[in-house]
C-alpha positions in Angstrom: 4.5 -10.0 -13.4 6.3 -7.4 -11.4 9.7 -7.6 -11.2 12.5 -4.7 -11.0 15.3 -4.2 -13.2 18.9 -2.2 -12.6 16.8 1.0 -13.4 14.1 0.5 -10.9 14.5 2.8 -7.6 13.7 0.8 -4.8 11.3 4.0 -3.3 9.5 4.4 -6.4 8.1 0.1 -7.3 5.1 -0.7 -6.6 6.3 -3.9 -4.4 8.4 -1.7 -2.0 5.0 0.8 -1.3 3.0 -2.1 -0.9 5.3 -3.5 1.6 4.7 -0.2 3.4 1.4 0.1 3.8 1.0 -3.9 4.8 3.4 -2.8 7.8 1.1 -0.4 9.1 -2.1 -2.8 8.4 -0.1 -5.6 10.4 0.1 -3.6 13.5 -3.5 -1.6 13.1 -6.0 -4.7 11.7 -8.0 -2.2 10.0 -7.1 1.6 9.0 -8.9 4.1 6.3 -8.1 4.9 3.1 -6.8 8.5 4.3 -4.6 7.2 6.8 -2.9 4.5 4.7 -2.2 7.4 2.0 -0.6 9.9 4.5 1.3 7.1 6.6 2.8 6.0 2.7 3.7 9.9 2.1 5.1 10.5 5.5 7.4 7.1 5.0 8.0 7.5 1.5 7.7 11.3 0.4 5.3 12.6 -2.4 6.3 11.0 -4.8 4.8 8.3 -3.6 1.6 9.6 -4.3 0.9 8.2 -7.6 1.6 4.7 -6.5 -0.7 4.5 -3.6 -3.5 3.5 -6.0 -1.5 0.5 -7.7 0.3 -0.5 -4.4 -3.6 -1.0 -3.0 -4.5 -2.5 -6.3 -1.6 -5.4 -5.4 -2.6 -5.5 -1.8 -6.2 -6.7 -3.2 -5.3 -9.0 -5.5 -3.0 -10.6 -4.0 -5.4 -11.5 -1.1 -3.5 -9.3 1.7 -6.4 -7.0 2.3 -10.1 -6.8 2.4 -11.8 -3.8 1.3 -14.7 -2.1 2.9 -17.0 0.7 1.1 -19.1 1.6 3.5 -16.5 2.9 6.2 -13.7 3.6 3.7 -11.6 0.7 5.4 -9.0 -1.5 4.6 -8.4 -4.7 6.3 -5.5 -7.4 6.8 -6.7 -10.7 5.7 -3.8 -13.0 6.6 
């Protein structure tokens, strides 16, 4: 289970990123891989980089997003 602790910065969790890149999926439906990772750097900063992996790996398990391989896509699934 994820859960933060006084030592957790609220930029750098992997809850608070994924809550970022859901934003952007609730108002486009469906966006690419790419454009997810820059929106997440551009809101964020780099050092958000290493969490875009894991804050997609949540997304996805958690039912909140759909994957597609063939165009690179990522999808809301609410």
């Amino acid at each position: 289970m994820i859960s933060p602790d006084k030592f957790t910065d609220p930029l750098n969790c992997v809850v608070y990123n994924s809550y970022i890149l859901l934003r952007l999926l609730v108002k486009e439906k469906r966006v690419t891989s790419k454009r997810l990772y820059d929106y997440l750097i551009k809101t964020v900063g780099e050092s958000a980089s290493v969490l875009y992996v894991p804050a997609m790996d949540f997304l996805y398990l958690v039912e909140k997003i759909k994957y597609n391989t063939v165009d690179d896509t990522a999808e809301l699934t609410i």
